[in-house]
N, C-alpha and C positions, 0 to 999 in steps of 0.2 A: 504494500500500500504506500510503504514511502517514498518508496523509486517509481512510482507511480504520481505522483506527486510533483516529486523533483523534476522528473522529467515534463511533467505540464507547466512548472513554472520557468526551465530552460527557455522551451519551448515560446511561451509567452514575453520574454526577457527578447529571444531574438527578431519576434516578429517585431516587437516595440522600436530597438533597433532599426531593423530596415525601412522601417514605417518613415522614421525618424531622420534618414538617411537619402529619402527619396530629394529628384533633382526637378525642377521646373521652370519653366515660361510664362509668363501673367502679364497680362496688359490689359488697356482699354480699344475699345474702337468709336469713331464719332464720323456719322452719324451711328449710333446703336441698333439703331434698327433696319439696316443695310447692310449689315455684317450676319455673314450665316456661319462659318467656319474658319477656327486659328488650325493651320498645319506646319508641324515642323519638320524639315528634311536637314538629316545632319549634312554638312558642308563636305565631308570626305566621302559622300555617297549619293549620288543625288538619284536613286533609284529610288520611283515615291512605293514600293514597298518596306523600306524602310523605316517614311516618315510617320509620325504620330501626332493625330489630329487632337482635337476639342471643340468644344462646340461654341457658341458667343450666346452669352445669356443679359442682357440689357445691355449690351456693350462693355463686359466686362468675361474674359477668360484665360484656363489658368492648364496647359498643358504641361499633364506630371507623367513622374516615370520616367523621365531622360536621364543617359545618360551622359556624364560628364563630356564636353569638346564644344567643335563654334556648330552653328545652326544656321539656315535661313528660315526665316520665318513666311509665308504667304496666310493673307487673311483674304477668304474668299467671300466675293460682295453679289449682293444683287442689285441689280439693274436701276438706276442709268447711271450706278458704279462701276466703276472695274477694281478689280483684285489689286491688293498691296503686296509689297514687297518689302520684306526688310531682310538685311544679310548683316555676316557676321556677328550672329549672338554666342556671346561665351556663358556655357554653361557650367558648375562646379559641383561636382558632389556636394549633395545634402542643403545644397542652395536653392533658392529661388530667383531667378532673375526678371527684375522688373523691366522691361522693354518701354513703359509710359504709355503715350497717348499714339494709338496709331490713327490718321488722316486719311478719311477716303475721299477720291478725288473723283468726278463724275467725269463718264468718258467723252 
């Protein structure tokens, strides 16, 4: 029962850890409501099977789970927006990196 135990709170100790450890992207977008999706493609791959989306929720969102390296960020707009672009985001372990206000610009 003890090692029963111990082992649930290892267990618990590590998930808290990674939990604690995760990397992300957060910004805003404006106008908010012309913003549908933040995706990230790491910079040394630009295969969009690699990249990892989120979604934009009043104009405000936060793509987690990266990790550590630089990023381009695309935020995908609807009409009579077009899509953003921002390059070179550095990410770090266990960070968050605020990217600010992204500007959507009508095509």
């Amino acid at each position: 029962m003890i090692s029963v135990v111990a082992c649930s709170i290892i267990a618990l100790v590590i998930s808290a850890f990674t939990i604690m450890q995760s990397s992300s992207i957060r910004g805003t977008v404006n106008p908010a409501d012309k913003a549908v999706k933040a995706i990230a493609i790491p910079s040394d791959n630009k295969a969009s099977s690699d990249s990892i989306s989120a979604p934009i929720t009043n104009g405000n969102f936060e793509i987690q789970n990266l990790k550590a390296g630089d990023y381009s960020l695309i935020i995908q707009a609807t009409e009579p927006y077009g899509n953003a672009t921002k390059v070179g985001i550095t990410v770090q372990n266990g960070k968050s990196t605020d990217v600010g206000e992204i500007q959507l610009q009508q095509k």
